[in-house]
C-alpha positions as CSV (number, residue, x, y, z in Angstrom):
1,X,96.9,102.6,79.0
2,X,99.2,100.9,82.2
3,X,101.0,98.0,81.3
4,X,98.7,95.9,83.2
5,X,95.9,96.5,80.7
6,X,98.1,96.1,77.7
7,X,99.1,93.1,78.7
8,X,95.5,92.2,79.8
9,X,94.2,93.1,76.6
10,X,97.1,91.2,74.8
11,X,95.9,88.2,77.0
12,X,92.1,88.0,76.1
13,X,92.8,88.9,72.1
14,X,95.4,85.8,72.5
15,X,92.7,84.0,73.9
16,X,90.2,84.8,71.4
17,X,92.0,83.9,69.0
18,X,93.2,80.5,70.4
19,X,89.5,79.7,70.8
20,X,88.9,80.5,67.2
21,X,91.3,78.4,65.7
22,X,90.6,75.8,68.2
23,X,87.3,75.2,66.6
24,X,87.7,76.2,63.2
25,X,90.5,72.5,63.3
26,X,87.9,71.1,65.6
27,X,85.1,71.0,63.0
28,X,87.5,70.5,60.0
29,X,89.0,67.4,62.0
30,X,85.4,65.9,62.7
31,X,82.8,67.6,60.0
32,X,82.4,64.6,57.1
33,X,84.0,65.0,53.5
34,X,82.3,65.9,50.6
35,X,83.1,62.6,49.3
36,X,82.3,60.7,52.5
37,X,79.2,62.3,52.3
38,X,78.4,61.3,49.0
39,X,79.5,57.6,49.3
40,X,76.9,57.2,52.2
41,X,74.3,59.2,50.3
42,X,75.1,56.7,47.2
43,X,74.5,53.7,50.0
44,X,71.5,55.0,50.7
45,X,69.9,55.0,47.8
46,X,71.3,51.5,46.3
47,X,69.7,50.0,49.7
48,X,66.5,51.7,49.0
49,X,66.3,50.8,45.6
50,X,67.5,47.5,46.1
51,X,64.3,47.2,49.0
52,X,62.1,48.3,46.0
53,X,63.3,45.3,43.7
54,X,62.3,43.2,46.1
């Protein structure tokens, strides 16, 4: 293997694994909380059961 591929090689795994990460944070920084989740869920239903009271 020359140099050139070596370091062309280096270059895409790099890459590949900049990409990864990128979007491994990327849906960790914008993906909803468990307990987000579960406060809105909780919203939900006291709205619809508060529309049932009515």
């Amino acid at each position: 293997m020359t140099p050139s591929q070596r370091a062309l090689l280096a270059a895409s795994v790099a890459a590949a694994l900049i990409g990864f990460a990128a979007g491994w944070f990327a849906r960790v920084w914008t993906e909803p909380t468990v307990e987000s989740r579960a406060h809105d869920a909780a919203e939900t239903l006291r709205g619809k059961l508060h529309e049932l009271s009515r």
